[in-house]
Kinemage of the C-alpha trace (Angstrom):
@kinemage 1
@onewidth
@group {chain A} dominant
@subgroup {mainchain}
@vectorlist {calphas} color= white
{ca unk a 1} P 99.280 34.073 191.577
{ca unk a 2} L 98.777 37.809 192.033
{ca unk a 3} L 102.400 39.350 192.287
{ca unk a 4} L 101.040 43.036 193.128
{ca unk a 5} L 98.107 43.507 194.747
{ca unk a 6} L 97.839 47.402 193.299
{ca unk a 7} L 95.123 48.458 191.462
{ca unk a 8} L 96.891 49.034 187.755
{ca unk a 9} L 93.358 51.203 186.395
{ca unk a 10} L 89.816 51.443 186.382
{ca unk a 11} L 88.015 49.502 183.217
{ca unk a 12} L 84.534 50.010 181.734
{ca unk a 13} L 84.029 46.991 179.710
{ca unk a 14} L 81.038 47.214 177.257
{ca unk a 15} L 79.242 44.151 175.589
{ca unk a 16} L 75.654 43.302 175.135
{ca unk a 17} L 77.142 39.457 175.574
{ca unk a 18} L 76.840 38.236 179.008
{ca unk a 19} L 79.561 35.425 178.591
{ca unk a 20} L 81.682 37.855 177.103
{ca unk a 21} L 81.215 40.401 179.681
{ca unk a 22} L 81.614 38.149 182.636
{ca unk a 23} L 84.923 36.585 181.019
{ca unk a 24} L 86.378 39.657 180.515
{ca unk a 25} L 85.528 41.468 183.841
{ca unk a 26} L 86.954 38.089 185.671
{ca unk a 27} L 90.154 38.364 183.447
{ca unk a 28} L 90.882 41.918 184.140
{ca unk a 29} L 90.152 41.524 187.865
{ca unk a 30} L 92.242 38.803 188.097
{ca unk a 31} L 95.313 40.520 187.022
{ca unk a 32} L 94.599 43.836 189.403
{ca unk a 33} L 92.365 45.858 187.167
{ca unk a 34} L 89.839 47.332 188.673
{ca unk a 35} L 86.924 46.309 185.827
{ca unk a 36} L 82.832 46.867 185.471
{ca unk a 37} L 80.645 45.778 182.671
{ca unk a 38} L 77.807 47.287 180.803
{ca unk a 39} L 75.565 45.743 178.387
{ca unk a 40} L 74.535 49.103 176.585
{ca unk a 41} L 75.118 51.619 175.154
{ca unk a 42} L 73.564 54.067 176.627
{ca unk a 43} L 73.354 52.380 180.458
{ca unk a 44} L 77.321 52.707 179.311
{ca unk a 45} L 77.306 56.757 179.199
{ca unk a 46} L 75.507 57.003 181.853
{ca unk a 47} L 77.829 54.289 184.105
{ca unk a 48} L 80.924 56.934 182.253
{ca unk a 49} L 79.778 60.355 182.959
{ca unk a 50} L 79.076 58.735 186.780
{ca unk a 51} L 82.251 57.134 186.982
{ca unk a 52} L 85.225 58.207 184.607
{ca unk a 53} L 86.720 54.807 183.916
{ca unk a 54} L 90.473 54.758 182.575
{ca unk a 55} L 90.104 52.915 179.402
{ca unk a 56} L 86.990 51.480 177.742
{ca unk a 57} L 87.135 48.108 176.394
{ca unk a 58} L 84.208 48.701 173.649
{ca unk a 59} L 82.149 45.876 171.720
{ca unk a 60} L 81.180 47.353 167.892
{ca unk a 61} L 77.639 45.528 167.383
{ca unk a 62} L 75.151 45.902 169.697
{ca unk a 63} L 71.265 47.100 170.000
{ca unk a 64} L 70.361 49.946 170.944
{ca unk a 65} L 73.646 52.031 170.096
{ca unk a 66} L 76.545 50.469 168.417
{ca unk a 67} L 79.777 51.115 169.405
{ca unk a 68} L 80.946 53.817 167.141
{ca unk a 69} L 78.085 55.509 167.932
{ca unk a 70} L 79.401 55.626 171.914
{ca unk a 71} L 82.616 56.215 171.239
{ca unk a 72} L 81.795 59.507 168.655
{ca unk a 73} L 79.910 60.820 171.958
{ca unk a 74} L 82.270 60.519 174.284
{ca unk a 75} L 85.258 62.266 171.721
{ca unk a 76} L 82.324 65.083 171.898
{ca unk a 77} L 82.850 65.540 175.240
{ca unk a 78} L 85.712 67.525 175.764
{ca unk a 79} L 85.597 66.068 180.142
{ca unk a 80} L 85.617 62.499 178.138
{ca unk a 81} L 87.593 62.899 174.987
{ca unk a 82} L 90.432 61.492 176.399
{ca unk a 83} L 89.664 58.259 177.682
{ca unk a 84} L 90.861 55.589 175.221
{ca unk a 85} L 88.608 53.641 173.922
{ca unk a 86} L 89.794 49.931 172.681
{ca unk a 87} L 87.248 48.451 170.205
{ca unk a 88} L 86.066 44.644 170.621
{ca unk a 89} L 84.358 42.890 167.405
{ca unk a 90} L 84.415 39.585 165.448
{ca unk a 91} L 84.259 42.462 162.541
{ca unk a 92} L 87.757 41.438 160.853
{ca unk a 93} L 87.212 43.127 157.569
{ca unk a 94} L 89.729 46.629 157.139
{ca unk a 95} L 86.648 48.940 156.585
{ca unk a 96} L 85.483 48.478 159.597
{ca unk a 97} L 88.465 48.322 161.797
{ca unk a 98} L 89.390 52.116 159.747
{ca unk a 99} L 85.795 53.670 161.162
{ca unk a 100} L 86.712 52.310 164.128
{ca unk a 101} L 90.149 54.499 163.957
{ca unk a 102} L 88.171 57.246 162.348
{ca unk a 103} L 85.862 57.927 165.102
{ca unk a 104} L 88.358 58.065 168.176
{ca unk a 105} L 89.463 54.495 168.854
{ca unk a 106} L 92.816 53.696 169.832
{ca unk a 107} L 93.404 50.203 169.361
{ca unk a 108} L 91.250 47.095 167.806
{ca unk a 109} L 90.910 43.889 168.743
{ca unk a 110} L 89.152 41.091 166.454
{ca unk a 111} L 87.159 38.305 168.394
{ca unk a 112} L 87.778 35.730 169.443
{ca unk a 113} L 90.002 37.598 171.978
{ca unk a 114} L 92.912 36.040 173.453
{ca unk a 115} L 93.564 36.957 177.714
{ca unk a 116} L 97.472 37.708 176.863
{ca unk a 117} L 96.615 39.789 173.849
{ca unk a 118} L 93.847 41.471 176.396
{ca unk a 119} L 95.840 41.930 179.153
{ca unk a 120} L 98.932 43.445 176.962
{ca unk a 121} L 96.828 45.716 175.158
{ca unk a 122} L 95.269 47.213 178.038
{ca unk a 123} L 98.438 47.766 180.032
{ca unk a 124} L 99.995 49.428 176.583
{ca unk a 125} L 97.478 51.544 176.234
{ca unk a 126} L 97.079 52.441 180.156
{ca unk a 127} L 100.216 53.218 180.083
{ca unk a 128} L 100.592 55.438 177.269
{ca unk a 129} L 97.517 57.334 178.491
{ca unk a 130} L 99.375 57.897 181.822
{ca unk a 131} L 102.479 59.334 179.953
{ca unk a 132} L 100.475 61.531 177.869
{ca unk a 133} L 98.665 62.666 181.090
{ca unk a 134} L 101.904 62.971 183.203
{ca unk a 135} L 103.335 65.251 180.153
{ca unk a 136} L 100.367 67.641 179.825
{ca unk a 137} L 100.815 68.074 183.211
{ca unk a 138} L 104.461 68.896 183.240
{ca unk a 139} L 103.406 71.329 180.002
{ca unk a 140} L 100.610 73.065 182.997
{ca unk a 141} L 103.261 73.383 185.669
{ca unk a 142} L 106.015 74.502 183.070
{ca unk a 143} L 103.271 77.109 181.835
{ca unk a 144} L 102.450 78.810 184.952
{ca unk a 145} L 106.199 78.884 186.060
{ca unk a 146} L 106.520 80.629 182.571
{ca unk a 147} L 103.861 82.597 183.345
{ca unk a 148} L 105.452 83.620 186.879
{ca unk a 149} L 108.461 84.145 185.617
{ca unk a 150} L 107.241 85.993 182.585
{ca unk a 151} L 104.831 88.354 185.289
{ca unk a 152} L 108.103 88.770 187.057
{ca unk a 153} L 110.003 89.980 184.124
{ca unk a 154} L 107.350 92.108 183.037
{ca unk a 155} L 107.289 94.048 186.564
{ca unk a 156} L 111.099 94.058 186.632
{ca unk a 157} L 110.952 95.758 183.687
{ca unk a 158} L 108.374 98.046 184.510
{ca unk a 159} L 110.628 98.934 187.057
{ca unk a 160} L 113.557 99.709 184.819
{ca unk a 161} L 111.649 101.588 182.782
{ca unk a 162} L 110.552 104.067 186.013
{ca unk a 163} L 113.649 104.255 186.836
{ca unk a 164} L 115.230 104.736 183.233
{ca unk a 165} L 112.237 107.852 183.078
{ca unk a 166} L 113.463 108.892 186.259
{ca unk a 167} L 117.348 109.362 185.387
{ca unk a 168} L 116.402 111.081 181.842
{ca unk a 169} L 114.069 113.229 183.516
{ca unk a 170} L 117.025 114.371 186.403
{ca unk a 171} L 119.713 114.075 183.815
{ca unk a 172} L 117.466 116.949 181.457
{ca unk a 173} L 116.883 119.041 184.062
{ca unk a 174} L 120.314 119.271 185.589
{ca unk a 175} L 121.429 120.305 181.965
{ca unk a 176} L 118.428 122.340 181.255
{ca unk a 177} L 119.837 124.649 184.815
{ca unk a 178} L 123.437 124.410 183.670
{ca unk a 179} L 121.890 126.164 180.133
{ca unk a 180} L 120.168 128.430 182.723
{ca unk a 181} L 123.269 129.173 184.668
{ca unk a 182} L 125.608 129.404 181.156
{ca unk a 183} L 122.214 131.858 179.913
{ca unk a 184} L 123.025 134.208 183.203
{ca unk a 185} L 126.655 134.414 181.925
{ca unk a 186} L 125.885 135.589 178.521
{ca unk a 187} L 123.722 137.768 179.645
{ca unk a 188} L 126.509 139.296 181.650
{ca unk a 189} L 129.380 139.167 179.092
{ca unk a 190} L 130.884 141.449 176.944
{ca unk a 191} L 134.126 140.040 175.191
{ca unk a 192} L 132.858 139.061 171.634
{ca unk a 193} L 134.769 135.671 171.644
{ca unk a 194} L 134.137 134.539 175.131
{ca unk a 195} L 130.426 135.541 174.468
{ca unk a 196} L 130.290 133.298 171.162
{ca unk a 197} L 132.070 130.019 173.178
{ca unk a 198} L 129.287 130.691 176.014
{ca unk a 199} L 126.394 130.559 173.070
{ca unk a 200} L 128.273 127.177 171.777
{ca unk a 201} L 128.313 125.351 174.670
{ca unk a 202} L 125.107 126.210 175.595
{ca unk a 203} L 124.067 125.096 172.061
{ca unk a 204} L 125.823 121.951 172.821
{ca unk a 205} L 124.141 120.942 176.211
{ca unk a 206} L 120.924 121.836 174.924
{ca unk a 207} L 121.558 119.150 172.264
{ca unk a 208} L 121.590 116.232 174.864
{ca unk a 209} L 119.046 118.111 176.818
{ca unk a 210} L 116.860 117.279 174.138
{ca unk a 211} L 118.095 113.556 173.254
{ca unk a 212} L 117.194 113.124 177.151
{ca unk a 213} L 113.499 115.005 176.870
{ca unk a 214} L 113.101 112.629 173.984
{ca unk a 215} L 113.950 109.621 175.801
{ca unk a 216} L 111.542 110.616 178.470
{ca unk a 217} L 108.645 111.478 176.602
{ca unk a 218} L 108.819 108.172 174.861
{ca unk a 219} L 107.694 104.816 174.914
{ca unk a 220} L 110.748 103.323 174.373
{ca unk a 221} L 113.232 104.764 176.766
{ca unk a 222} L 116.223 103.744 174.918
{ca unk a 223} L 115.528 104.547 171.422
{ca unk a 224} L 114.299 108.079 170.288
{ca unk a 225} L 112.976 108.827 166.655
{ca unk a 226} L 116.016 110.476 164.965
{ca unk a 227} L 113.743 112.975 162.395
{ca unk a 228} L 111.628 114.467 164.863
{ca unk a 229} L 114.850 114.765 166.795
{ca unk a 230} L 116.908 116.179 164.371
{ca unk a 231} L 113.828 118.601 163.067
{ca unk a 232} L 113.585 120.023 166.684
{ca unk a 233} L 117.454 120.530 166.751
{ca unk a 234} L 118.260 122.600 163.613
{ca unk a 235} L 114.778 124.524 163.954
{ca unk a 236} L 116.388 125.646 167.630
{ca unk a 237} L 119.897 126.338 166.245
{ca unk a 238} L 118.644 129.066 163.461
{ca unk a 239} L 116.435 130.913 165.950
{ca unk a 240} L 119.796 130.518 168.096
{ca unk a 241} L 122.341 131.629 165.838
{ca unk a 242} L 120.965 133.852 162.962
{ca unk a 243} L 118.924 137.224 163.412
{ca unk a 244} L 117.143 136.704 160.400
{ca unk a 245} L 115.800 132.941 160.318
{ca unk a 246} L 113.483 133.763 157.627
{ca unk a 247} L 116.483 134.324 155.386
{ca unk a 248} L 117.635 130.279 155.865
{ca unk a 249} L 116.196 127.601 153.584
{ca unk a 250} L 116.190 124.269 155.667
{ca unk a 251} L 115.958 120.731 153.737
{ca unk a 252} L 115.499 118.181 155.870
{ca unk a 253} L 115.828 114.077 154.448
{ca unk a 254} L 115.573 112.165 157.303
{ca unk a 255} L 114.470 108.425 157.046
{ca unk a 256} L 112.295 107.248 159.642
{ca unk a 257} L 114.592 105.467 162.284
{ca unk a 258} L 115.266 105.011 166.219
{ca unk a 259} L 118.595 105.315 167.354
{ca unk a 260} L 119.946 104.636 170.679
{ca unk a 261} L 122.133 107.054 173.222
{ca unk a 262} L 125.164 105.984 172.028
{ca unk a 263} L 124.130 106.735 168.752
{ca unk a 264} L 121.966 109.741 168.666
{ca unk a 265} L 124.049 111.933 171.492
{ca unk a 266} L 127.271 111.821 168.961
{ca unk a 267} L 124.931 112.367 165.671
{ca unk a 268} L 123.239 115.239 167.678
{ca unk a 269} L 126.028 116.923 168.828
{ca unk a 270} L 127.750 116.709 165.032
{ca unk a 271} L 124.927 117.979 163.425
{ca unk a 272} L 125.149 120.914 166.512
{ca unk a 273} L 128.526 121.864 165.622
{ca unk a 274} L 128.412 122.297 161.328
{ca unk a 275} L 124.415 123.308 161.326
{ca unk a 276} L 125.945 126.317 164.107
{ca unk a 277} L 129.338 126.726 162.325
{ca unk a 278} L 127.552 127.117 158.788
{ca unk a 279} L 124.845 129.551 160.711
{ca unk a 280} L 127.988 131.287 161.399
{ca unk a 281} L 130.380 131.722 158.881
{ca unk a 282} L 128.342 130.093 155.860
{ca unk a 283} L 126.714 133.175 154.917
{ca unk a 284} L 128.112 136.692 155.702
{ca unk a 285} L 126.609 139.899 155.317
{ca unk a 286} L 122.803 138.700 155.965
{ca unk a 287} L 123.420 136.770 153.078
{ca unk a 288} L 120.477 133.998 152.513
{ca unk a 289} L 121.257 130.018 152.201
{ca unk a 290} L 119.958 126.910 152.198
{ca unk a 291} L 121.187 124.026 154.961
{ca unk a 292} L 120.799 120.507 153.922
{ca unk a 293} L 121.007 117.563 156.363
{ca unk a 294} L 120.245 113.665 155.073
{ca unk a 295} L 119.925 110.548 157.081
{ca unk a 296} L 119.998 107.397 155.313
{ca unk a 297} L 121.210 103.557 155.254
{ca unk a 298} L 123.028 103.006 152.172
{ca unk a 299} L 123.592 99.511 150.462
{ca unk a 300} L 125.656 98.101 153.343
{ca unk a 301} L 123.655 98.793 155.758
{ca unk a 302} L 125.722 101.912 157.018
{ca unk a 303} L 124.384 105.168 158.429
{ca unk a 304} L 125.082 108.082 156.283
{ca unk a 305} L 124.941 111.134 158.118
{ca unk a 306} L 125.211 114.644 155.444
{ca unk a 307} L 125.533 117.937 156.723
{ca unk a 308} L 125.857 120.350 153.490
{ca unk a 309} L 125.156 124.344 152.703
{ca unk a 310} L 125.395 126.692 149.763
{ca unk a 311} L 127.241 129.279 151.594
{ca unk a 312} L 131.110 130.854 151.021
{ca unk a 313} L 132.655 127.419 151.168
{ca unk a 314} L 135.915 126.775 153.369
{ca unk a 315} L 138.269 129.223 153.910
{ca unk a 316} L 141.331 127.027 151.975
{ca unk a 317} L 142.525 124.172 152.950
{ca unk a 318} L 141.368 123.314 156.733
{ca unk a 319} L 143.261 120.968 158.932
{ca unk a 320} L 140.560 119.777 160.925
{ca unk a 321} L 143.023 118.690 163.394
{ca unk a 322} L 144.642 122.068 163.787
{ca unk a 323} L 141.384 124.473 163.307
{ca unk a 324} L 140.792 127.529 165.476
{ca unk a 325} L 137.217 126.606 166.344
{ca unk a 326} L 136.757 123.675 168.986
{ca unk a 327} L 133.184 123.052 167.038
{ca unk a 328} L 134.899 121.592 163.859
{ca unk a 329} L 137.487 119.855 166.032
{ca unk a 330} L 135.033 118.156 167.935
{ca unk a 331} L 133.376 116.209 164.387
{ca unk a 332} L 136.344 114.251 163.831
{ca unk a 333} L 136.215 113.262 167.138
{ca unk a 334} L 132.913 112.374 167.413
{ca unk a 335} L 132.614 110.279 164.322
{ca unk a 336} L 135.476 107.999 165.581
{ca unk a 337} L 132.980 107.448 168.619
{ca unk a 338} L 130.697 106.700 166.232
{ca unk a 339} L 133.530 104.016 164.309
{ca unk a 340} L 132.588 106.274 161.523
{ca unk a 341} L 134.404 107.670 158.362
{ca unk a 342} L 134.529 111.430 157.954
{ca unk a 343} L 134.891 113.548 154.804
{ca unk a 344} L 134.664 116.918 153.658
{ca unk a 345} L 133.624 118.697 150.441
{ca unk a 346} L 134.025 122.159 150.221
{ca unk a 347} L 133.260 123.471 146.648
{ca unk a 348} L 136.004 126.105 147.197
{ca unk a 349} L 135.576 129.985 146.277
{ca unk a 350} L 134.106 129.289 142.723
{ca unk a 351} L 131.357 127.670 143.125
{ca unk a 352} L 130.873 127.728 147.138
{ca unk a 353} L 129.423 125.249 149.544
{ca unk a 354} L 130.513 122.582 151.840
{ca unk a 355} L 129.415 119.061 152.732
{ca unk a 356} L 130.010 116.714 155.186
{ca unk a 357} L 129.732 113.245 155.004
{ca unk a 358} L 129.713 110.602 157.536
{ca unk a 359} L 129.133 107.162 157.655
{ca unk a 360} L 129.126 104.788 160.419
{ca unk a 361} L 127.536 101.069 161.402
C-alpha cells in the first residue's frame, strides 16, 4: 500500500535486459518514483539531454556503449554533470566497481539486485543530491546578497570619500584665506616682534593647509605620504624664513610611510616650529648650516621623529616649559598628543648644534 502518493524523483533506468528493465521500472513506480527505461546507450543520451532525469540507475555491460562509456559523457557535460549516476552490474570484482567510481559514479550495486537495497539506495542518493542542490542554492542567494550588500558598501563609500574631498578641500581653503588675511597684516605691521608672531602663525596654518591639500589630492583621503609631505614643508619654511636659502644645506631621511591626521597634523606642526626656530636663531650673521630631519620605525615598532642642525646650539640650559618663544613650547605639547617621548640634545657652545628626538607609537 502506497502511503504518499507524491512523486519522490524522476528515474532513467538503463539496461539492455528487458526483464531487468521492466522489474525495475515496476519497482520504482510502485513506491512513487517516477521511472523510464532505456535499453541503450546512446537511445539513453538522447532520452537524458530530452528529459533531465534525477538519478540514473546505469547497467555496466551492454552493446553498443557500455556504461562507463555513458556515464564519462554525461560528467562532460557541464548541464549533466550532476546527475548521479548509480551503476548496475553482476561485475563483483573491486577493479571494476573502482572505474566505476573513477569515471563519475556515485554508488554501485552488484546483481542480483535486491528491491529494499534498490529502493534505499535511490532515496539516499536522491536525497543527498537534493541537499547538495538546496545548498548551492543558498551559496547563489547568499552571493548576490553579498554582492548587494558589497555594491552598497562600495557606493556608501564612494560617498564618504566625496564628501571626505569635499571637507579637506573647504577646510584648505578657509585656512589658505586666514594665511591671506594674516599676509594683509604683515604687510601692514611694523613692531619687529608682533611682525615675527604674525610670520609664525602663518607658518603654522600653512602647515595643516598643506596636510589638508595632501589629503585632497590623494587617493586615500585619510592617509597622506609623510616624505613628500615633509619635503614640501621645510622647502616652504627656508624660502619663508631665511633671505639667503642658498646658504642652508637640507638632509632629508624620510622612510616611505602614510600617516593619518592625527598623526601627520602634530608631526607637521613640530617639524614647523624647530625647522623655523633653527631658521631663526640657528645661524646668526648669514651664517650657513645644514638642517637634518629623519623619519624612521625603530626596533619596536616606534616612530622616531629627529629634527637636528649644526648651528650655535642652545642658549644654556632651556626650560622648555618656561621658554620665551610659544614655538618651542608648543613641541612638548604636541608630542604628548602624539603619546610620544621628547628629548633634546644641544651640543652646547663648544661644539654647537641641537637635536631633537621624538618617538611615539
Amino acid at each position: 500500500m502506497i502511503e504518499n502518493d507524491r512523486i519522490q524523483g524522476d528515474i532513467l533506468v538503463v539496461d539492455d535486459s528487458p526483464e531487468n528493465l521492466k522489474l525495475l521500472v515496476k519497482i520504482l513506480n510502485e513506491n512513487n518514483f517516477q521511472a523510464r527505461g532505456s535499453n541503450s546507450g546512446p537511445y539513453a543520451l538522447k532520452s537524458i539531454k530530452k528529459k533531465r532525469p534525477d538519478l540514473i540507475l546505469l547497467d555496466i555491460k551492454m552493446p553498443e556503449m557500455d556504461g562507463y562509456e555513458i556515464c564519462s559523457r554525461l560528467k562532460e557535460d557541464e548541464s549533466l554533470v550532476d546527475i548521479p549516476v548509480v551503476f548496475l552490474s553482476g561485475l563483483k570484482d573491486s577493479t571494476s566497481k573502482i572505474k566505476g567510481f573513477e569515471v563519475g559514479g556515485v554508488d554501485y550495486i552488484t546483481k542480483p539486485f535486491q528491491p529494499q537495497e534498490i529502493l534505499a539506495r535511490v532515496r539516499t542518493h536522491l536525497s543527498m543530491s537534493r541537499m547538495k542542490n538546496h545548498l548551492e542554492e543558498m551559496v547563489l542567494e547568499r552571493t548576490a546578497e553579498l554582492q548587494k550588500v558589497t555594491e552598497q558598501v562600495k557606493a556608501a563609500l564612494k560617498e564618504k570619500e566625496v564628501l571626505l574631498k569635499e571637507i579637506h578641500h573647504r577646510v584648505k581653503n578657509n585656512m589658505a584665506m586666514m594665511s591671506s588675511f594674516l599676509q594683509f597684516q604683515i604687510d601692514q605691521v611694523k613692531d619687529p616682534d608682533a611682525l615675527q608672531r604674525f610670520i609664525d602663525t602663518k607658518s603654522r596654518i600653512y602647515t595643516m593647509v598643506l596636510v589638508h591639500e595632501k589629503l585632497y589630492n590623494t587617493e586615500d583621503l585619510q592617509n597622506i605620504n609623510f616624505k613628500e609631505f615633509v619635503q614640501a614643508l621645510v622647502e616652504s619654511l627656508i624660502f619663508s624664513y631665511t633671505s639667503s636659502p642658498s646658504h642652508i644645506s637640507l638632509t632629508i631621511e624620510v622612510i616611505e610611510v602614510s600617516l593619518n591626521l592625527d598623526r601627520a597634523i602634530p608631526c607637521g606642526l613640530i617639524i614647523n616650529e624647530l625647522v623655523s626656530n633653527a631658521l631663526k636663531y640657528a645661524f646668526p650673521d648669514n651664517r650657513k648650516g645644514t638642517i637634518s630631519i629623519g623619519f624612521i620605525i625603530d626596533s619596536e615598532d616606534r616612530y622616531v621623529l629627529t629634527v637636528s642642525d649644526d648651528g650655535i646650539g642652545l642658549p644654556g640650559q632651556v626650560n622648555f616649559q618656561e621658554v620665551d618663544t610659544i614655538g618651542l613650547r608648543l613641541v612638548p605639547l604636541l608630542s604628548s598628543q602624539l603619546d610620544g617621548e621628547f628629548v633634546v640634545k644641544d651640543g652646547g657652545e663648544a661644539s654647537g648644534g641641537t637635536s631633537f628626538r621624538i618617538v611615539f607609537p
